[in-house]
C-alpha positions in Angstrom: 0.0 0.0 0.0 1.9 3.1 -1.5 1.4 6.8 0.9 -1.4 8.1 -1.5 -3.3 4.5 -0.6 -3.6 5.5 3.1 -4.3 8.9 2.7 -7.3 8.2 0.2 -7.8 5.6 2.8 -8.0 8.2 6.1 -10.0 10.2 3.6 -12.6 7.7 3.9 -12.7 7.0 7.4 -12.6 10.9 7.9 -15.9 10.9 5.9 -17.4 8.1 7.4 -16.2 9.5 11.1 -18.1 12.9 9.9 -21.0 10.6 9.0 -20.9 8.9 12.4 -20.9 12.7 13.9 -23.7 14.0 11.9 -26.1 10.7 12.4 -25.2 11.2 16.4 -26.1 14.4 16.1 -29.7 13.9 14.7 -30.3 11.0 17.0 -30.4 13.7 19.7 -33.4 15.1 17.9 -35.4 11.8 17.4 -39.0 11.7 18.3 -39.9 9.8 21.8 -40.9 6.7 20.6 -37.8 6.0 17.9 -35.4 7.3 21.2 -36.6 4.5 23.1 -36.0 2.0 20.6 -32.4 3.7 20.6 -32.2 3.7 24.2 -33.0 -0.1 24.2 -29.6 -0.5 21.7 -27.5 1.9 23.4 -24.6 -0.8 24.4 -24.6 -1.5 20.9 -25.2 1.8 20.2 -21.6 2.8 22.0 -19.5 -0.2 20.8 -20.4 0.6 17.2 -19.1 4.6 18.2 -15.6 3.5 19.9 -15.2 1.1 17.1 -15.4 3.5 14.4 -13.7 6.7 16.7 -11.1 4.0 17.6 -10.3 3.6 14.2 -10.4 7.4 13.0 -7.9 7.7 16.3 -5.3 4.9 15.1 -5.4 6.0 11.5 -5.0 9.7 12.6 -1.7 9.1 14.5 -0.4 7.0 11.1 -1.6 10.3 9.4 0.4 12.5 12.0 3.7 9.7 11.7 3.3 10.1 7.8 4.1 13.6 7.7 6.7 13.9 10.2 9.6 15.4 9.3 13.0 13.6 10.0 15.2 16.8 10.6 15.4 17.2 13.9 14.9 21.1 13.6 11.6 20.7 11.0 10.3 17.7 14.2 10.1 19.9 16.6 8.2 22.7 14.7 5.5 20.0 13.3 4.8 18.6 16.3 4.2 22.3 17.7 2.2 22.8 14.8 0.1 19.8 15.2 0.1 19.6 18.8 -3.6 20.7 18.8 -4.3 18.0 16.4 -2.4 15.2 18.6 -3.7 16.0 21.6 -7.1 14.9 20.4 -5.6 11.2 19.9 -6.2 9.3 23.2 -2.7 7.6 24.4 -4.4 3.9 23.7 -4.0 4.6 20.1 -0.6 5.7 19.7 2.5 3.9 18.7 3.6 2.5 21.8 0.3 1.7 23.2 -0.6 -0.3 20.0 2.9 -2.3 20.6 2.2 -2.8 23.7 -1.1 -4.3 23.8 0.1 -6.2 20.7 2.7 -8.0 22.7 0.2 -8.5 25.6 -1.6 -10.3 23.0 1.2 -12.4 21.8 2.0 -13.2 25.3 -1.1 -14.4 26.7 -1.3 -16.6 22.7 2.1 -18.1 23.2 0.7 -19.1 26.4 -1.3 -21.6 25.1 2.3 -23.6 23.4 
Protein backbone atom coordinates (compact mmCIF):
# COMPACT_ATOMS: atom_id res chain seq x y z
CA UNK A 1 0.00 0.00 0.00
CA UNK A 2 1.86 3.12 -1.51
CA UNK A 3 1.40 6.81 0.95
CA UNK A 4 -1.42 8.09 -1.48
CA UNK A 5 -3.31 4.54 -0.59
CA UNK A 6 -3.57 5.55 3.09
CA UNK A 7 -4.28 8.88 2.72
CA UNK A 8 -7.26 8.21 0.21
CA UNK A 9 -7.85 5.62 2.82
CA UNK A 10 -7.99 8.23 6.06
CA UNK A 11 -10.00 10.20 3.63
CA UNK A 12 -12.59 7.66 3.93
CA UNK A 13 -12.71 6.97 7.40
CA UNK A 14 -12.57 10.88 7.93
CA UNK A 15 -15.90 10.94 5.89
CA UNK A 16 -17.36 8.06 7.40
CA UNK A 17 -16.23 9.48 11.09
CA UNK A 18 -18.10 12.89 9.92
CA UNK A 19 -21.04 10.58 8.97
CA UNK A 20 -20.88 8.94 12.41
CA UNK A 21 -20.89 12.69 13.93
CA UNK A 22 -23.68 13.98 11.93
CA UNK A 23 -26.07 10.70 12.44
CA UNK A 24 -25.18 11.20 16.42
CA UNK A 25 -26.12 14.39 16.14
CA UNK A 26 -29.73 13.93 14.68
CA UNK A 27 -30.34 11.03 16.97
CA UNK A 28 -30.43 13.70 19.74
CA UNK A 29 -33.43 15.10 17.85
CA UNK A 30 -35.41 11.83 17.40
CA UNK A 31 -39.04 11.69 18.26
CA UNK A 32 -39.92 9.79 21.83
CA UNK A 33 -40.94 6.74 20.62
CA UNK A 34 -37.78 5.98 17.91
CA UNK A 35 -35.36 7.35 21.22
CA UNK A 36 -36.64 4.50 23.10
CA UNK A 37 -36.04 2.00 20.58
CA UNK A 38 -32.39 3.74 20.58
CA UNK A 39 -32.23 3.71 24.23
CA UNK A 40 -33.01 -0.12 24.16
CA UNK A 41 -29.64 -0.50 21.75
CA UNK A 42 -27.47 1.93 23.45
CA UNK A 43 -24.64 -0.83 24.36
CA UNK A 44 -24.56 -1.52 20.93
CA UNK A 45 -25.24 1.78 20.15
CA UNK A 46 -21.59 2.80 21.96
CA UNK A 47 -19.46 -0.19 20.80
CA UNK A 48 -20.35 0.64 17.22
CA UNK A 49 -19.15 4.64 18.19
CA UNK A 50 -15.62 3.46 19.93
CA UNK A 51 -15.17 1.15 17.09
CA UNK A 52 -15.39 3.50 14.38
CA UNK A 53 -13.66 6.69 16.67
CA UNK A 54 -11.06 4.04 17.59
CA UNK A 55 -10.26 3.58 14.21
CA UNK A 56 -10.40 7.36 13.00
CA UNK A 57 -7.94 7.71 16.31
CA UNK A 58 -5.29 4.89 15.08
CA UNK A 59 -5.35 5.96 11.47
CA UNK A 60 -5.01 9.73 12.58
CA UNK A 61 -1.73 9.12 14.50
CA UNK A 62 -0.44 7.01 11.09
CA UNK A 63 -1.55 10.31 9.44
CA UNK A 64 0.41 12.54 11.98
CA UNK A 65 3.74 9.72 11.70
CA UNK A 66 3.32 10.06 7.84
CA UNK A 67 4.05 13.60 7.72
CA UNK A 68 6.70 13.85 10.21
CA UNK A 69 9.58 15.41 9.29
CA UNK A 70 12.96 13.61 9.96
CA UNK A 71 15.22 16.79 10.59
CA UNK A 72 15.45 17.20 13.86
CA UNK A 73 14.92 21.06 13.58
CA UNK A 74 11.60 20.66 11.03
CA UNK A 75 10.29 17.72 14.18
CA UNK A 76 10.09 19.87 16.57
CA UNK A 77 8.22 22.73 14.66
CA UNK A 78 5.54 20.03 13.29
CA UNK A 79 4.76 18.60 16.27
CA UNK A 80 4.23 22.31 17.72
CA UNK A 81 2.23 22.85 14.80
CA UNK A 82 0.14 19.78 15.20
CA UNK A 83 0.07 19.62 18.84
CA UNK A 84 -3.57 20.72 18.77
CA UNK A 85 -4.32 18.00 16.39
CA UNK A 86 -2.44 15.21 18.58
CA UNK A 87 -3.67 15.99 21.64
CA UNK A 88 -7.11 14.85 20.38
CA UNK A 89 -5.64 11.24 19.87
CA UNK A 90 -6.16 9.26 23.17
CA UNK A 91 -2.71 7.62 24.42
CA UNK A 92 -4.45 3.89 23.65
CA UNK A 93 -4.01 4.55 20.08
CA UNK A 94 -0.59 5.66 19.68
CA UNK A 95 2.48 3.92 18.69
CA UNK A 96 3.58 2.52 21.82
CA UNK A 97 0.28 1.70 23.16
CA UNK A 98 -0.62 -0.34 20.04
CA UNK A 99 2.90 -2.32 20.56
CA UNK A 100 2.24 -2.83 23.74
CA UNK A 101 -1.14 -4.28 23.80
CA UNK A 102 0.10 -6.16 20.72
CA UNK A 103 2.71 -7.98 22.73
CA UNK A 104 0.24 -8.47 25.58
CA UNK A 105 -1.57 -10.28 23.03
CA UNK A 106 1.20 -12.38 21.77
CA UNK A 107 2.04 -13.19 25.26
CA UNK A 108 -1.06 -14.44 26.70
CA UNK A 109 -1.27 -16.55 22.75
CA UNK A 110 2.12 -18.15 23.20
CA UNK A 111 0.73 -19.08 26.36
CA UNK A 112 -1.32 -21.62 25.10
CA UNK A 113 2.34 -23.61 23.39
Amino acid sequence: MAVKDVRAYYEQVTNQYVEMKRVLKELETVPELKASEAYKNIDSIKAQVAKLQENYNRLSYIIFLLNEPTKKEKKERYVKRESKKLNKIPQKDRKEAILEENKEILTNLTSYI
